[in-house]
N, CA, C and O atoms as a GROMACS GRO file, in nm:
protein
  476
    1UNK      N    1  -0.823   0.584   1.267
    1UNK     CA    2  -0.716   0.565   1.171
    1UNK      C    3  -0.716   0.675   1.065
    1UNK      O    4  -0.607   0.705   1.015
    2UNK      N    5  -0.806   0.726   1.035
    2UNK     CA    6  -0.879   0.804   0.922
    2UNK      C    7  -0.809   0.958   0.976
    2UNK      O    8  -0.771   0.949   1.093
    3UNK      N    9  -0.788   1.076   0.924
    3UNK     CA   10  -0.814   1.165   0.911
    3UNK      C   11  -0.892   1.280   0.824
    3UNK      O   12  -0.955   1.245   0.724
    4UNK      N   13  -0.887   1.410   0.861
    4UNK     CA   14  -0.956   1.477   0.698
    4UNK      C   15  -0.945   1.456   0.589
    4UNK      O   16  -1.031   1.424   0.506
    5UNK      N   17  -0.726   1.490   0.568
    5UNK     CA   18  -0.675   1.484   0.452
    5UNK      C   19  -0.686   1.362   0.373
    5UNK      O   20  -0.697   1.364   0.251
    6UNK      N   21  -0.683   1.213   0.472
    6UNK     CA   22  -0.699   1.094   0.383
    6UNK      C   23  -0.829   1.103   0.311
    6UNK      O   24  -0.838   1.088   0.190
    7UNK      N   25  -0.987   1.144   0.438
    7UNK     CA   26  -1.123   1.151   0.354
    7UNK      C   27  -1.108   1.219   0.224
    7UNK      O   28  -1.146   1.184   0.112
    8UNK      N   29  -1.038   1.335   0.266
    8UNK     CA   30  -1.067   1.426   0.140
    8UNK      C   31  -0.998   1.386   0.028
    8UNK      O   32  -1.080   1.400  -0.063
    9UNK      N   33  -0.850   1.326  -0.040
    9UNK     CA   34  -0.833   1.233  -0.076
    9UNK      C   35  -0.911   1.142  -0.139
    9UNK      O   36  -0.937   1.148  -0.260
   10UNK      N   37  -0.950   1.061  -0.067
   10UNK     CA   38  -1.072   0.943  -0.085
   10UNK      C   39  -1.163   0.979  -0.160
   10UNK      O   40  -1.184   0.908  -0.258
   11UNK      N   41  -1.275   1.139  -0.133
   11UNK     CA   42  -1.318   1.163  -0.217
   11UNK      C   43  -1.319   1.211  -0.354
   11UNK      O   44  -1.409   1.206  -0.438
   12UNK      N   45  -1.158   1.275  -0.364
   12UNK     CA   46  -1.160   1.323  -0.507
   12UNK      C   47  -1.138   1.200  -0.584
   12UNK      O   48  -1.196   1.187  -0.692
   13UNK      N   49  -1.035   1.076  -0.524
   13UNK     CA   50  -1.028   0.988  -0.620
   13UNK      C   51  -1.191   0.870  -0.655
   13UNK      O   52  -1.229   0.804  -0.751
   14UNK      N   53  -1.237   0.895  -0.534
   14UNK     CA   54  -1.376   0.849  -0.586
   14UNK      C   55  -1.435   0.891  -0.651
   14UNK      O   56  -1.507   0.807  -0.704
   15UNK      N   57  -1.464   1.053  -0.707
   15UNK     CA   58  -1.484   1.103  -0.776
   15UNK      C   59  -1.404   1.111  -0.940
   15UNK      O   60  -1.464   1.080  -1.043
   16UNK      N   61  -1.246   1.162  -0.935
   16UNK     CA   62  -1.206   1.149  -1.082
   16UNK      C   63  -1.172   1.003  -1.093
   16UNK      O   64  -1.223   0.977  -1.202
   17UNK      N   65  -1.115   0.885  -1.046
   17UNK     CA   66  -1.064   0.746  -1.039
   17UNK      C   67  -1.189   0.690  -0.946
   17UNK      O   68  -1.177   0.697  -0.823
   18UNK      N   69  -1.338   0.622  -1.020
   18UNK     CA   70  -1.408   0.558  -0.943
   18UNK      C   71  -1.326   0.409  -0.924
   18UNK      O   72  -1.324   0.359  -0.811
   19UNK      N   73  -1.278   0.359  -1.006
   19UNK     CA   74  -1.178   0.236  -1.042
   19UNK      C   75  -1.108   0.231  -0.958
   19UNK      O   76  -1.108   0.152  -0.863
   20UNK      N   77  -1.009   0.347  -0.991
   20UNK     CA   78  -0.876   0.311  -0.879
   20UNK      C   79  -0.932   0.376  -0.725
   20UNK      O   80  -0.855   0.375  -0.629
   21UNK      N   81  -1.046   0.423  -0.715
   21UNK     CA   82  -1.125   0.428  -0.601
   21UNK      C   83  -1.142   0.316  -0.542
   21UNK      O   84  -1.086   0.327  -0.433
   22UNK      N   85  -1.173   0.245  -0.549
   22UNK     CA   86  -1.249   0.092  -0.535
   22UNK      C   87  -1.122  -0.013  -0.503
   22UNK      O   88  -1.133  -0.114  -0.434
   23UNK      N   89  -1.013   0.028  -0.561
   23UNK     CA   90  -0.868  -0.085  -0.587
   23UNK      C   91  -0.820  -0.033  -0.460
   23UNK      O   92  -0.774  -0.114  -0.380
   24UNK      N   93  -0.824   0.131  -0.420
   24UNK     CA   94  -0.770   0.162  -0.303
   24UNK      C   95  -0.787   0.120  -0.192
   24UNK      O   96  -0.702   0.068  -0.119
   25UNK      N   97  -0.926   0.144  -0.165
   25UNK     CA   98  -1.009   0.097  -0.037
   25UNK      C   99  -0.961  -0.070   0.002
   25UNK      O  100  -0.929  -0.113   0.113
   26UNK      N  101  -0.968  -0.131  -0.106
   26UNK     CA  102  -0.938  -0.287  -0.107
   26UNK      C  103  -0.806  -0.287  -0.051
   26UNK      O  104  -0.786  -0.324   0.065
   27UNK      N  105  -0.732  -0.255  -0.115
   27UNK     CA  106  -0.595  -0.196  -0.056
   27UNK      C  107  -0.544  -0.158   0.140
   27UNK      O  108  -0.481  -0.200   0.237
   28UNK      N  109  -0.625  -0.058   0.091
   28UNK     CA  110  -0.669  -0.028   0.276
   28UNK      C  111  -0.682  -0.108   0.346
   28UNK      O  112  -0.616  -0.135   0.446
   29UNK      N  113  -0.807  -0.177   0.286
   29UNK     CA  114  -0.859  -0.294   0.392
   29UNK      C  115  -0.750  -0.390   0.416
   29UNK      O  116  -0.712  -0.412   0.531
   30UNK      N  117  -0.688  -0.459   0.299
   30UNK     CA  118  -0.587  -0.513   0.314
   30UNK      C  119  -0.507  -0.509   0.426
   30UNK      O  120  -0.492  -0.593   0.515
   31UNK      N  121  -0.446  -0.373   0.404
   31UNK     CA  122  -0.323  -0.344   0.504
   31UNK      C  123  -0.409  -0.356   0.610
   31UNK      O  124  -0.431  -0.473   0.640
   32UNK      N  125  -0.450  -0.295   0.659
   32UNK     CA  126  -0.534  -0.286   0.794
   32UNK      C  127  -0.612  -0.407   0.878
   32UNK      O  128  -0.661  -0.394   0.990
   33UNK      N  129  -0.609  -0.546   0.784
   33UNK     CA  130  -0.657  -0.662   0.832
   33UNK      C  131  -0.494  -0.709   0.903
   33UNK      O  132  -0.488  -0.785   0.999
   34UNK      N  133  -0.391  -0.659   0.849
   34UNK     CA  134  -0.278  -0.723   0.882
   34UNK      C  135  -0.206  -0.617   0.962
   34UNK      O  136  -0.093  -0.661   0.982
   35UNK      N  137  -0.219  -0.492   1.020
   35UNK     CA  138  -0.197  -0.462   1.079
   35UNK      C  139  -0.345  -0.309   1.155
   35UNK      O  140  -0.388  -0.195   1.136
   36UNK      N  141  -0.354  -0.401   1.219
   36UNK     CA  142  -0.512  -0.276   1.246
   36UNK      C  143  -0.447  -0.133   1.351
   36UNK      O  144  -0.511  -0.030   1.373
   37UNK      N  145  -0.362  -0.153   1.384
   37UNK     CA  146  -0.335  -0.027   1.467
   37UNK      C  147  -0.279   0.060   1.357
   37UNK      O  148  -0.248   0.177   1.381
   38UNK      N  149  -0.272   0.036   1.299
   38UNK     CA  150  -0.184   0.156   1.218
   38UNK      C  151  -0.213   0.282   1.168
   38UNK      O  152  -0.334   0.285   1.144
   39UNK      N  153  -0.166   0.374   1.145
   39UNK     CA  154  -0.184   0.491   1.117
   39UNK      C  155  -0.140   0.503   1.018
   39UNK      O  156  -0.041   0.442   0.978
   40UNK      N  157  -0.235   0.629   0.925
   40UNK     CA  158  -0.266   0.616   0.774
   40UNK      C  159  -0.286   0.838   0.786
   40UNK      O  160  -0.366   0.911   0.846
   41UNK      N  161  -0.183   0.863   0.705
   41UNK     CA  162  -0.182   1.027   0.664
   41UNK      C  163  -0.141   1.025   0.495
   41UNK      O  164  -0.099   0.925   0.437
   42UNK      N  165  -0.153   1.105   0.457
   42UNK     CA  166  -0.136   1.186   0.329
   42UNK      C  167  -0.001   1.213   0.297
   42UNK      O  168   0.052   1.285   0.381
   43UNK      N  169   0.072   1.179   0.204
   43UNK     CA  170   0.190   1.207   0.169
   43UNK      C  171   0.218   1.137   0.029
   43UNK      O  172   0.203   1.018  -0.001
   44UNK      N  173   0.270   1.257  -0.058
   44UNK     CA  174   0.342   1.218  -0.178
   44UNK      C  175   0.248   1.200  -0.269
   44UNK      O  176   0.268   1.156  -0.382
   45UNK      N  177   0.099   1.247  -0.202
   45UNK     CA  178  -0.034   1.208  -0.313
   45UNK      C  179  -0.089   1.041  -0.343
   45UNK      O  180  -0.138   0.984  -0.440
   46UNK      N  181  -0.051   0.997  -0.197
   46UNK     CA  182  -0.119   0.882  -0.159
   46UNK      C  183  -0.112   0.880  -0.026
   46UNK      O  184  -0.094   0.974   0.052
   47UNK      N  185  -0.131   0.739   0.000
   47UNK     CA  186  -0.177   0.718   0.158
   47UNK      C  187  -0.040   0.613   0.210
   47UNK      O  188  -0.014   0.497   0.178
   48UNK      N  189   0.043   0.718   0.315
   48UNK     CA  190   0.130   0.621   0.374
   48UNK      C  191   0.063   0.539   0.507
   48UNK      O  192  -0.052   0.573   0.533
   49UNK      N  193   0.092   0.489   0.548
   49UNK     CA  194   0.075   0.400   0.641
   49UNK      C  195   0.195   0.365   0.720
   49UNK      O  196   0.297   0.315   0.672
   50UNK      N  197   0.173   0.401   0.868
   50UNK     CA  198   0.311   0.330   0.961
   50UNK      C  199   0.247   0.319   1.138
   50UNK      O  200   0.155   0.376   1.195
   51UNK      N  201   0.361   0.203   1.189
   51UNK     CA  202   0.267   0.197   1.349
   51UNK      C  203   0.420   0.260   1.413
   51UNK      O  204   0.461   0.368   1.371
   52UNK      N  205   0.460   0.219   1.467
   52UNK     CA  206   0.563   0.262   1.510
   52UNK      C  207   0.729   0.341   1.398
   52UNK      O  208   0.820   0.419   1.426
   53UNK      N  209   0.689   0.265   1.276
   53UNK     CA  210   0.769   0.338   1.141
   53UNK      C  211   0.698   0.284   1.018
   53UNK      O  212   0.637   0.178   1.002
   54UNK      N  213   0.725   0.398   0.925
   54UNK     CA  214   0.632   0.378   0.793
   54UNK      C  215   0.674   0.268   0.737
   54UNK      O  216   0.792   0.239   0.748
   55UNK      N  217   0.590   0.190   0.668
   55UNK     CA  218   0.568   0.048   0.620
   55UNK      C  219   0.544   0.035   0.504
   55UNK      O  220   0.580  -0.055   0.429
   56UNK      N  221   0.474   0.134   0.482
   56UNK     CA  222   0.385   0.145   0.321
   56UNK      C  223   0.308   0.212   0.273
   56UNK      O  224   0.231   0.274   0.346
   57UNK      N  225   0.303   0.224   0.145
   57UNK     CA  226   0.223   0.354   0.089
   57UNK      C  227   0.116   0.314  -0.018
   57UNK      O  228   0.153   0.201  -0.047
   58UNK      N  229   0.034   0.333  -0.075
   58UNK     CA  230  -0.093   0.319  -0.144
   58UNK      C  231  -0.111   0.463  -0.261
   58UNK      O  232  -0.131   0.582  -0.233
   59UNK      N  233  -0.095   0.395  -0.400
   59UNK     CA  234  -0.082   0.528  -0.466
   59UNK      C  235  -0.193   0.451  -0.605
   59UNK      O  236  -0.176   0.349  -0.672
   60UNK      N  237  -0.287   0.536  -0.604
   60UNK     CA  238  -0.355   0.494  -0.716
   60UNK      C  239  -0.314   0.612  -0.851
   60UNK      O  240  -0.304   0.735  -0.848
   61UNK      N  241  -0.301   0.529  -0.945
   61UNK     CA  242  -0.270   0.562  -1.088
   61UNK      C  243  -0.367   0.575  -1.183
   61UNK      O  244  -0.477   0.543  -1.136
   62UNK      N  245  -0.374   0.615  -1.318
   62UNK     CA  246  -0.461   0.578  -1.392
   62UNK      C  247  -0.519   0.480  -1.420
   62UNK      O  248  -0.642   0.481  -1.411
   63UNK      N  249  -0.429   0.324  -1.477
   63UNK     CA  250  -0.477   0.224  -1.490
   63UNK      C  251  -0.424   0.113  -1.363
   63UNK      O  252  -0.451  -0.005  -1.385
   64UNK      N  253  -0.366   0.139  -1.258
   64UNK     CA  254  -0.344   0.064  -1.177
   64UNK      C  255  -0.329   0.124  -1.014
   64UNK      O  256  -0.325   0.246  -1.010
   65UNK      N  257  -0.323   0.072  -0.915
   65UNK     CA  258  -0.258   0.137  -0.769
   65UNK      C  259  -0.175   0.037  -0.720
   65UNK      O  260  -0.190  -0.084  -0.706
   66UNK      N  261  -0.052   0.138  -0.689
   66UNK     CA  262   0.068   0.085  -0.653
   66UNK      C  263   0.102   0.057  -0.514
   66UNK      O  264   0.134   0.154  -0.444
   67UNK      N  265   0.102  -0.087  -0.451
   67UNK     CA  266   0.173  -0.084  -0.296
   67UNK      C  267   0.295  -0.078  -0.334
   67UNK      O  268   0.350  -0.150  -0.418
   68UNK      N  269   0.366   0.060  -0.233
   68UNK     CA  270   0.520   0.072  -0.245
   68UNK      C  271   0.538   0.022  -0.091
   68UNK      O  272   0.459   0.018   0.003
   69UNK      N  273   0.695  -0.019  -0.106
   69UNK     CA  274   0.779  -0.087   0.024
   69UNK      C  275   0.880   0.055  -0.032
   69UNK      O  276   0.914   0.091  -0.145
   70UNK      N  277   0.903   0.102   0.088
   70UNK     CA  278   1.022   0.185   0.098
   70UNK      C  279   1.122   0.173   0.134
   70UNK      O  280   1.207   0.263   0.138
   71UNK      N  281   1.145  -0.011   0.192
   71UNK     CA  282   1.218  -0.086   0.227
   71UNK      C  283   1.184  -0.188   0.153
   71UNK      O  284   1.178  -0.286   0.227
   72UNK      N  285   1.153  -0.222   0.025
   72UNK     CA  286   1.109  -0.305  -0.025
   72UNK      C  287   1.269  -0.404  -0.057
   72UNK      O  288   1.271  -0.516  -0.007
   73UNK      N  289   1.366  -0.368  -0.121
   73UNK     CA  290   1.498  -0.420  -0.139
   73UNK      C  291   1.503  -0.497  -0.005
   73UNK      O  292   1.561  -0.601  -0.036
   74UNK      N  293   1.474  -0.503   0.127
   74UNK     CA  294   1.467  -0.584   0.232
   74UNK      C  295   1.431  -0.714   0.232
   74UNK      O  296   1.496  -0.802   0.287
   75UNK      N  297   1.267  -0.739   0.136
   75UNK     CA  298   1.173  -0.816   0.172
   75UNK      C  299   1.246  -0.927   0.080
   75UNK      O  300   1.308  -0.901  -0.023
   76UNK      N  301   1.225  -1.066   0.138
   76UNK     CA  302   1.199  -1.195   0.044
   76UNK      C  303   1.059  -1.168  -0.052
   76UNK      O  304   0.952  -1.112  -0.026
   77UNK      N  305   1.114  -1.239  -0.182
   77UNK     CA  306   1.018  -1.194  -0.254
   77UNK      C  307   0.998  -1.326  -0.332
   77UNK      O  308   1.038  -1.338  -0.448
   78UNK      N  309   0.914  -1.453  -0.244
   78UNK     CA  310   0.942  -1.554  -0.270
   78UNK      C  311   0.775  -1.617  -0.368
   78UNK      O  312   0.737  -1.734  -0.370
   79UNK      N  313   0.732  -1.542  -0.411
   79UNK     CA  314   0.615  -1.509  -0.540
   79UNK      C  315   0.656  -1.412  -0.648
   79UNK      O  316   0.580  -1.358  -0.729
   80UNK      N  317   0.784  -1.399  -0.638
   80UNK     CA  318   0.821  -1.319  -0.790
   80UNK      C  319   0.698  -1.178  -0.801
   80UNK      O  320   0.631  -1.163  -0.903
   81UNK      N  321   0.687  -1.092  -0.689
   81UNK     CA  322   0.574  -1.010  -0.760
   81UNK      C  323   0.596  -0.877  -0.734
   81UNK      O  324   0.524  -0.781  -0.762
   82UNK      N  325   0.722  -0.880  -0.668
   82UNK     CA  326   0.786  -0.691  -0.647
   82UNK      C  327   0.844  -0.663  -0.747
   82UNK      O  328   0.915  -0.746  -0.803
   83UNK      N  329   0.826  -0.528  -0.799
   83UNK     CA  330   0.859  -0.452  -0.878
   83UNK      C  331   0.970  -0.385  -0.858
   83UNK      O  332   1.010  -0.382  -0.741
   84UNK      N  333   1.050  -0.313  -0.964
   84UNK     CA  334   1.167  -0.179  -0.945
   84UNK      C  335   1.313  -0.257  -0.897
   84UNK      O  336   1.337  -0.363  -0.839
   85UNK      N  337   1.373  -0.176  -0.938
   85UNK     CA  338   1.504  -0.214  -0.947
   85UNK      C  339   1.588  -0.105  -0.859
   85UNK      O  340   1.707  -0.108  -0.826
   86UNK      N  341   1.493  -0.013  -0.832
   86UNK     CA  342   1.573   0.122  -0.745
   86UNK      C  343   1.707   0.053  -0.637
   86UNK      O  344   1.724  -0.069  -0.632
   87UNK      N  345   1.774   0.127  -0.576
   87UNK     CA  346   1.839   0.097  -0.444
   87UNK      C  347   1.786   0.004  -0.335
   87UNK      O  348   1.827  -0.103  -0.292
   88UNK      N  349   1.650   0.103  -0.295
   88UNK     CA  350   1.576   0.069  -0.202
   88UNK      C  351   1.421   0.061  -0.238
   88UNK      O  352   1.373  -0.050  -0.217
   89UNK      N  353   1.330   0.161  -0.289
   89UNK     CA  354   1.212   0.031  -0.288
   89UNK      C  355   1.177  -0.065  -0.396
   89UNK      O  356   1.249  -0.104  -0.488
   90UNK      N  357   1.070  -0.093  -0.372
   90UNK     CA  358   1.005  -0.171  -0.492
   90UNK      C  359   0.835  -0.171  -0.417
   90UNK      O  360   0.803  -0.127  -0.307
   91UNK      N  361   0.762  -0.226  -0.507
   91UNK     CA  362   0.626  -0.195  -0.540
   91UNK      C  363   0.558  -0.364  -0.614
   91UNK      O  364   0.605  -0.464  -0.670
   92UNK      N  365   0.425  -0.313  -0.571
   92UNK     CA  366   0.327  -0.482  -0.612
   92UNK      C  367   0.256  -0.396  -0.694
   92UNK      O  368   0.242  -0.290  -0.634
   93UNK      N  369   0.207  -0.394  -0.800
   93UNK     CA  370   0.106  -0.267  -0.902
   93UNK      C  371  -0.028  -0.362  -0.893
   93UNK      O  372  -0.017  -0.474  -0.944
   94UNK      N  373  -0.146  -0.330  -0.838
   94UNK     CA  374  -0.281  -0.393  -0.858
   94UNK      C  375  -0.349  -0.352  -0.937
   94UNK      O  376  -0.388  -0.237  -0.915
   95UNK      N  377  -0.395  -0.414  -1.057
   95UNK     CA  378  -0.453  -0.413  -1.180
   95UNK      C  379  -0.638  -0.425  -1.146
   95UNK      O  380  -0.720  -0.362  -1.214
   96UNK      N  381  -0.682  -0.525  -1.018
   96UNK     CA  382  -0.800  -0.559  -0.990
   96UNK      C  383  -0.794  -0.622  -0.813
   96UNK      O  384  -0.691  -0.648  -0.750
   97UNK      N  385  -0.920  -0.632  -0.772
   97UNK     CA  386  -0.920  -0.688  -0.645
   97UNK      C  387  -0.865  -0.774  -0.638
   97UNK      O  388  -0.775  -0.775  -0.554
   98UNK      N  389  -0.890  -0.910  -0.732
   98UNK     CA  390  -0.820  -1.023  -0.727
   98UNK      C  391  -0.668  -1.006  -0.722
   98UNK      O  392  -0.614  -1.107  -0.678
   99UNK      N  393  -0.596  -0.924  -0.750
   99UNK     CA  394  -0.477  -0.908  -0.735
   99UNK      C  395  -0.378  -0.904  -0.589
   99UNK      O  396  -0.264  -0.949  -0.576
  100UNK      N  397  -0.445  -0.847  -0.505
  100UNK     CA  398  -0.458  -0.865  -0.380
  100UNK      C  399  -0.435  -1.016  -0.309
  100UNK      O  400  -0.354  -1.042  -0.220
  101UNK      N  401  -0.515  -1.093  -0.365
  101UNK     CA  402  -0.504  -1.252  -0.299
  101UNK      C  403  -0.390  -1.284  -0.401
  101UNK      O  404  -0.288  -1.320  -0.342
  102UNK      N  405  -0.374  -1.281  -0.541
  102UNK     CA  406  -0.328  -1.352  -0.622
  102UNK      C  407  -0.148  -1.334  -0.590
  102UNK      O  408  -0.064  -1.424  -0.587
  103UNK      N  409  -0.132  -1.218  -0.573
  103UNK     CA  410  -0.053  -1.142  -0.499
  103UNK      C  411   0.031  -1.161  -0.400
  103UNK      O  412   0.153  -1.173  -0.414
  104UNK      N  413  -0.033  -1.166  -0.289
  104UNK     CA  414   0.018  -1.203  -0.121
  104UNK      C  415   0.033  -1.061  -0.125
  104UNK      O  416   0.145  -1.012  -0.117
  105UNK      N  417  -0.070  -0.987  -0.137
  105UNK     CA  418  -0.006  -0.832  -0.110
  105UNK      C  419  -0.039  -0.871   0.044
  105UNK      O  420  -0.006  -0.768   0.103
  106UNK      N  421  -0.078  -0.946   0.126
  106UNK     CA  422  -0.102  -0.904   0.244
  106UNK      C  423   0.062  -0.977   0.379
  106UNK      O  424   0.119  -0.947   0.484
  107UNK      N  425   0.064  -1.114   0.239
  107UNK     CA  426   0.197  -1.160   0.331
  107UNK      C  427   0.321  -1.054   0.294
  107UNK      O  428   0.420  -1.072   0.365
  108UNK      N  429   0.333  -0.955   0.200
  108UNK     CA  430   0.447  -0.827   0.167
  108UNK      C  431   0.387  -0.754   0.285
  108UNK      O  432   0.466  -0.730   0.376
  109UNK      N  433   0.302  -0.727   0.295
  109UNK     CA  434   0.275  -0.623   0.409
  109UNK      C  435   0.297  -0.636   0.530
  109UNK      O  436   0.348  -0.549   0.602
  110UNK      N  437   0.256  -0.762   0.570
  110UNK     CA  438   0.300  -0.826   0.702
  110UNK      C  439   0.487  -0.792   0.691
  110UNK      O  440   0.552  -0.719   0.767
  111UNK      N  441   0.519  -0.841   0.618
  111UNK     CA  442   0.711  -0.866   0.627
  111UNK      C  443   0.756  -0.738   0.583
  111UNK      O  444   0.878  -0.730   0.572
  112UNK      N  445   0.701  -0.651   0.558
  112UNK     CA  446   0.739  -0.503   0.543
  112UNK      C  447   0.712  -0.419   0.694
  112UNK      O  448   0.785  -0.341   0.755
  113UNK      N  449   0.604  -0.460   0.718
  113UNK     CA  450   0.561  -0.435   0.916
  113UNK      C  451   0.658  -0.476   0.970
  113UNK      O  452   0.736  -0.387   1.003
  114UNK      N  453   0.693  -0.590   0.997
  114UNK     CA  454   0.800  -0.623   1.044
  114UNK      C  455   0.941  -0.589   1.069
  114UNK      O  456   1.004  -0.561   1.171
  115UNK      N  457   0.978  -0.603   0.912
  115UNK     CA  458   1.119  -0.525   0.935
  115UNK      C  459   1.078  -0.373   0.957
  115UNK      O  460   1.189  -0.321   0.968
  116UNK      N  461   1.000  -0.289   0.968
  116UNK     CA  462   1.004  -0.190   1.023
  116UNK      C  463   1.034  -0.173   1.135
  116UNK      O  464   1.111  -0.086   1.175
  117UNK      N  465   0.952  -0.290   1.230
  117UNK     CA  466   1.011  -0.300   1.385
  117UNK      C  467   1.096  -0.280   1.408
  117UNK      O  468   1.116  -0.210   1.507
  118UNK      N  469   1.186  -0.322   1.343
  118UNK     CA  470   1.325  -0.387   1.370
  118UNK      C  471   1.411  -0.289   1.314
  118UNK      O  472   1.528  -0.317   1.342
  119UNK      N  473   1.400  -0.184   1.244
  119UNK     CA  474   1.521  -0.097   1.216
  119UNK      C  475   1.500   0.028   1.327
  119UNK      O  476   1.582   0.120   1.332
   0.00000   0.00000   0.00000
């Protein structure tokens, strides 16, 4: 799943962001429990993710890391927890691990996989 550019990546933010180091990986794991085939490259200064079309992206910040939907305007958002008002995406911002469960970042991910299928 891994390539260079994601390792190398990985390490600078483990290095300057040990925090949002740690929020990422969780992140990762996340997506990847809910969809394990997927493929994960470098773009935009995070980590997109797509299996057959991109699904989602992973962007750590100073005080937070952001799951973006790039189809997020698609998803039911029936936990009030997507962000942005854009056209088309919106975003879950994780503050801590617990955010993740508290979240459903994993049921957004699943239904963001999905309608990817399908367009």
């Amino acid at each position: 799943m891994s390539d260079e550019k994601v390792e190398r990546l990985l390490r600078e933010l483990e290095t300057t962001n040990p925090a949002g180091y740690k929020l990422v990986q969780a992140a990762r794991s996340a997506i990847c429990s809910v969809v394990p085939n997927a493929s994960e490259r470098v773009m935009y200064g995070g980590f997109m993710f797509s299996d057959d079309a991109q699904f989602c992206g992973v962007f750590a910040y100073k005080e937070h890391v952001s799951v973006e939907f790039g189809r997020g305007c698609d998803l039911d958002d029936p936990h009030c927890v997507l962000e942005g008002s854009g056209k088309m995406r919106r975003h879950i911002k994780l503050f801590s691990q617990n955010d993740i469960t508290s979240k459903y970042l994993e049921l957004y991910v699943d239904a963001a996989h999905r309608n990817s299928q399908r367009a």
